[in-house]
C-alpha positions as MATLAB code, in Angstrom:
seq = 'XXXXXXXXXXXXXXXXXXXXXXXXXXXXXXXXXXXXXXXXXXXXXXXXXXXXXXXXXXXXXXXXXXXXXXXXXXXXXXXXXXXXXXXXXXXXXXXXXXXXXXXXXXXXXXXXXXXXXXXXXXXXXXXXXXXXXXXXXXXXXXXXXXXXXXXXXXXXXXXXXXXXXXXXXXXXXXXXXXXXXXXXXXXXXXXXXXXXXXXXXXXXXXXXXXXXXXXXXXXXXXXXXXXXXXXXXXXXXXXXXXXXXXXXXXXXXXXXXXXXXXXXXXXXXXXXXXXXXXXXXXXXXXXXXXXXXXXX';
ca = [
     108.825   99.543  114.409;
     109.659   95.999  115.029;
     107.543   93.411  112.871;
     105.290   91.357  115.469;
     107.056   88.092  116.738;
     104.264   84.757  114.745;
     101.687   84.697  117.581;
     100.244   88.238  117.220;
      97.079   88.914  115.249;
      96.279   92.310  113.636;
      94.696   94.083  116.095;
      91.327   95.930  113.451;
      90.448   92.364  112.813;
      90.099   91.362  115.763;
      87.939   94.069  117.417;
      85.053   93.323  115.116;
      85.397   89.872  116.918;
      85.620   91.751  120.153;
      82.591   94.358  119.051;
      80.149   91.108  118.280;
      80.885   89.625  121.761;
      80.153   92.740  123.126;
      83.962   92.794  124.655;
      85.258   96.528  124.895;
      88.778   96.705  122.978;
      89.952   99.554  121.306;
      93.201   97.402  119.599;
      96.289   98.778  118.170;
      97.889   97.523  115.033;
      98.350   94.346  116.484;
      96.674   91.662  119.082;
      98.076   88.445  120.459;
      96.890   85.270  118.878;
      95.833   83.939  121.902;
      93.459   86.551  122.482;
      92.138   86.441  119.074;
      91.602   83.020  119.422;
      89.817   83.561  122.344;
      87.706   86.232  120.971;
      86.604   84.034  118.434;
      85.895   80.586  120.367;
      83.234   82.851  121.951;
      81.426   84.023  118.372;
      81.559   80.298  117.752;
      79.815   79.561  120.930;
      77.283   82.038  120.536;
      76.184   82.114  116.773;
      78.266   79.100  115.270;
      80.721   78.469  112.012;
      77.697   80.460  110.222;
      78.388   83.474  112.478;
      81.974   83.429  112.551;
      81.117   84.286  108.195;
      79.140   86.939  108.972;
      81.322   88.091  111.396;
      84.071   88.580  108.711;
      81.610   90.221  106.268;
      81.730   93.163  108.480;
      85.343   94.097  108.386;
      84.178   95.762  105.055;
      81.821   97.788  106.434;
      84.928   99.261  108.965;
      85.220  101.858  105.625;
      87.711  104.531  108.168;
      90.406  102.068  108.156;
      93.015  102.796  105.447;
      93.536   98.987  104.399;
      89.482   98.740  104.068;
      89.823  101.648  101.825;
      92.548  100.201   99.250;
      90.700   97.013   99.104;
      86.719   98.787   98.243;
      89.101  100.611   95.789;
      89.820   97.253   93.540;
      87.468   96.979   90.627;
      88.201   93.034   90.305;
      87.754   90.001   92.286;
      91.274   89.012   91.595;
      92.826   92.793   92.101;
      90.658   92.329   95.086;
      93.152   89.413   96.215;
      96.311   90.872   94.991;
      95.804   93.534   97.338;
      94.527   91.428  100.338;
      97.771   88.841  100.137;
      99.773   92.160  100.154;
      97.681   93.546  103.109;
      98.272   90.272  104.855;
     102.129   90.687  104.431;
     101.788   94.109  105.799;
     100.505   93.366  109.338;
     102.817   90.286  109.385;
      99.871   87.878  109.383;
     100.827   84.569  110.820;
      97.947   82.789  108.682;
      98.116   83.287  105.017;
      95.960   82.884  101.579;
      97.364   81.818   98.609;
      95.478   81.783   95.515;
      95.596   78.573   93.149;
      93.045   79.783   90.802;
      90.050   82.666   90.372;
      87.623   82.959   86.986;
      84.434   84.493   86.872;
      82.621   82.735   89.213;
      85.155   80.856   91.764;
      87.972   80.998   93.239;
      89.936   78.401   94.961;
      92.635   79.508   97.357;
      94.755   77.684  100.128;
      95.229   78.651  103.950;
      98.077   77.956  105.672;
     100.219   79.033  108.394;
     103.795   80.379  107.978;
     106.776   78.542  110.221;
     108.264   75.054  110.600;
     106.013   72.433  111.100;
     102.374   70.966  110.085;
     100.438   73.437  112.360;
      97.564   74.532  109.968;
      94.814   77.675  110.689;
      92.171   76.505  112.925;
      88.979   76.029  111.128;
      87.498   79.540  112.325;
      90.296   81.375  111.345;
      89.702   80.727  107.880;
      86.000   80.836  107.816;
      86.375   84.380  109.320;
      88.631   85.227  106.545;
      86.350   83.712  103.721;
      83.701   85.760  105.407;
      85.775   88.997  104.843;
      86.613   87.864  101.353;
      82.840   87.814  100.956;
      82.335   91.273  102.236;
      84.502   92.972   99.691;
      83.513   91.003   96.778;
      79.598   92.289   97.645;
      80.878   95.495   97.758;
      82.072   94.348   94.182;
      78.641   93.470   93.576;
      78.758   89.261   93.957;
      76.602   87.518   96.124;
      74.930   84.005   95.836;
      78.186   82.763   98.143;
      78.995   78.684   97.939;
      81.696   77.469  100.141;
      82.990   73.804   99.870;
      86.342   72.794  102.335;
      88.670   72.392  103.741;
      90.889   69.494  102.193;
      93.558   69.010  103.935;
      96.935   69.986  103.329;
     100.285   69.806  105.129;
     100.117   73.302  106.440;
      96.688   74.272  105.545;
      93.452   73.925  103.907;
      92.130   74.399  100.490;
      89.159   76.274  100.149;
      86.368   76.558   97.033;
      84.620   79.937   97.067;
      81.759   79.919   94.680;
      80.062   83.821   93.508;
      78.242   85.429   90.783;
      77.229   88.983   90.236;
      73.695   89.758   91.276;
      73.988   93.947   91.609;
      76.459   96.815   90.351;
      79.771   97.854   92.243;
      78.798   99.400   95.450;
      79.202  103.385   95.235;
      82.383  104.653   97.521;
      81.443  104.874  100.383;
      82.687  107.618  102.769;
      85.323  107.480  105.529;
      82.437  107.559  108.013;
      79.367  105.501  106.442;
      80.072  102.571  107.629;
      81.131  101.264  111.595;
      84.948  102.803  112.726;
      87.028  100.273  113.778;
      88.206  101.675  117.084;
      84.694  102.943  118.196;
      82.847   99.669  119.315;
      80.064  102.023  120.666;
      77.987  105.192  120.161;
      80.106  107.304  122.096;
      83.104  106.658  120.598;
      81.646  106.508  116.936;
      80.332  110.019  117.902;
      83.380  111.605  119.443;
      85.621  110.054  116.451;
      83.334  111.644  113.622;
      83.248  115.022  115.368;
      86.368  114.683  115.590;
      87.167  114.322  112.383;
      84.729  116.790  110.514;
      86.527  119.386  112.732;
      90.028  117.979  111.324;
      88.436  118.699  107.945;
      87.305  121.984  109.006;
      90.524  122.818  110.249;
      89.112  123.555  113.293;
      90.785  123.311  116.498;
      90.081  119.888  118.502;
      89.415  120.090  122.101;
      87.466  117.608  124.271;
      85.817  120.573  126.085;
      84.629  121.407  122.459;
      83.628  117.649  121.439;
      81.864  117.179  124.869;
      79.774  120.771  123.905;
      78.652  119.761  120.800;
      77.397  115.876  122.504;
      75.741  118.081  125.026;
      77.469  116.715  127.912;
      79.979  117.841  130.204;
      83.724  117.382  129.440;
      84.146  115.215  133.124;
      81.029  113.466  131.749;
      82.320  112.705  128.454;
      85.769  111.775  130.175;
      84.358  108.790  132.233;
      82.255  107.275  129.552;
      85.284  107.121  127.408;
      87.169  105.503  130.362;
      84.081  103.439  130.542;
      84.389  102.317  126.861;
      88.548  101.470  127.497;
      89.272  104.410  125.981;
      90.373  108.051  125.454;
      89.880  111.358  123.776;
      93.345  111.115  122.684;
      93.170  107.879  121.172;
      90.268  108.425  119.556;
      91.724  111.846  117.931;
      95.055  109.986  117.129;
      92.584  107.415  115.110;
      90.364  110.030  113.145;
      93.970  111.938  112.195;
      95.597  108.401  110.853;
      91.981  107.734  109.057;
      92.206  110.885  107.602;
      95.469  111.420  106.581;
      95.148  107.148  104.783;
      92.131  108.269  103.385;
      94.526  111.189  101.293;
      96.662  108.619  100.526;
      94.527  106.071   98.857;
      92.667  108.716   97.212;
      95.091  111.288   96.083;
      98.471  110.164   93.770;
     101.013  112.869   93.980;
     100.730  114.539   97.665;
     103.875  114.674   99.367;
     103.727  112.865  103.135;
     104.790  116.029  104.770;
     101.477  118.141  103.183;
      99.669  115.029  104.280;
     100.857  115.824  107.983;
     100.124  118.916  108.553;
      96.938  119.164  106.747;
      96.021  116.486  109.534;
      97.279  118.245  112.412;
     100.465  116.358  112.661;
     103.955  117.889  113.650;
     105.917  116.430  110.688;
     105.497  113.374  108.490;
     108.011  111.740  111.330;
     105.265  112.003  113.438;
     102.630  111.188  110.871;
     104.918  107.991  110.369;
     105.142  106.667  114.016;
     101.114  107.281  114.855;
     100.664  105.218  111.112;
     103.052  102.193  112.255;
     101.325  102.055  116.229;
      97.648  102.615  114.438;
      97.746  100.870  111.106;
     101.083   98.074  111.263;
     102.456   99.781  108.138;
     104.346  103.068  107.050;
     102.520  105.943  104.829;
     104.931  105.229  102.131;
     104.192  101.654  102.494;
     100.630  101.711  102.079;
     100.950  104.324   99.130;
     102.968  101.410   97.339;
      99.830   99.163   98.187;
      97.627  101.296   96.496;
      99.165  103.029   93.724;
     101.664  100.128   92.194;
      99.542   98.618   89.272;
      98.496   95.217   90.213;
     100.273   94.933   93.106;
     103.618   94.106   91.065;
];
């Protein structure tokens, strides 16, 4: 697949934007910037700079995706950013961090925006991105968050992020405790789990069988899926990608082509293609991400 053209924005981020606005989008791998931008001009209007933080402390809670899952694997704030800077290289991110310096209770980092010229981040964009900094470094167990910036740099911003630890690591959580980041409503969250737990079952998956076990008719579970800017399909496609990352991040020596048909896929071409249009990145790609010490 083609890398993204600077202008597009990856697409999981963005629909926890979308979800907060209450703005049905069920986003590929990636999004244009302008409709990121867009997205989050309206969290601003609604619930301020303050909001657009919590905003980001959500993406950690989206614990199906398969980059969420490498980075709640780290065991240390800086591991923690070694594997974010390589996740931001990964879906081609336009707006960058760069870390000048991390201890035990700060870190100070720098934003800035790839390409010629003195265009920096707008202000959002990296409070969004502090704020899911913030999520996974709770999930590390630090809390007590202090935030002093921006200073102002050529092409972007410095940043001081202040933490200490107030609780133990978070336990791992489960593919499916936490929201799904292409379900921004009940009925999707509920068609996507069923479908998955059936996956796992190796069970066969059929709407007519999802719609039986919601208690509604397949035509009826049809049209609220349309209604959501959606589809069964998609939503399958999703649950089979989660699945199939979740083996990867969690399992060291499994060869790509067990991992596609254990997840219903035809081959690990096909495993490959719905990764790249779902996630931004290859199987073998993200297996690097997790499994290279350190991210050397």
């Amino acid at each position: 697949m083609k890398a993204p053209t600077p202008g597009f924005a990856y697409g999981p981020l963005v629909g926890v934007l979308a979800r907060r606005v209450e703005s049905p989008a069920n986003f590929g791998a990636f999004v244009s910037e302008q409709t990121k931008r867009a997205l989050l001009a309206q969290v601003v209007a609604r619930f301020g700079h303050a909001g657009v933080v919590e905003v980001g402390r959500e993406v950690a809670a989206e614990s199906a995706h398969p980059f969420v899952r490498v980075l709640l694997a780290q065991p240390t704030p800086a591991l923690l950013l070694s594997a974010w800077m390589q996740i931001e290289v990964l879906a081609h991110a336009h707006n960058r961090v760069r870390v000048i310096d991390i201890n035990d209770g700060a870190l100070q980092l720098q934003r800035f925006r790839l390409g010629a010229g003195d265009e920096r981040p707008l202000i959002e964009e990296d409070l969004f991105i502090l704020g899911v900094l913030q999520g996974f470094l709770a999930a590390l167990g630090f809390g007590q968050f202090t935030c002093d910036g921006p200073l102002l740099e050529a092409r972007g911003h410095l940043w001081q992020l202040g933490f200490e630890r107030v609780a133990p690591p978070q336990a791992e959580r489960t593919p499916f405790a936490g929201r799904v980041w292409c379900a921004h409503g009940e009925i999707e969250r509920a068609v996507f789990i069923l479908a998955a737990r059936a996956i796992l079952a190796e069970e066969r998956v059929a709407l007519v069988s999802v719609a039986q076990r919601l208690g509604v008719s397949s035509r009826s579970l049809q049209r609220r899926l349309t209604a959501a800017k959606t589809s069964f399909s998609i939503l399958l496609r999703a649950a089979r990608v989660t699945l199939a990352g979740t083996s990867i991040v969690t399992t060291q020596h499994t060869a790509l082509t067990q991992v596609a048909y254990r997840f219903g896929f035809a081959d690990s071409a096909h495993l490959c293609r719905a990764f790249r249009e779902v996630v931004g990145c290859s199987p073998s790609q993200l297996a690097r991400l997790v499994h290279t010490p350190t991210g050397a």
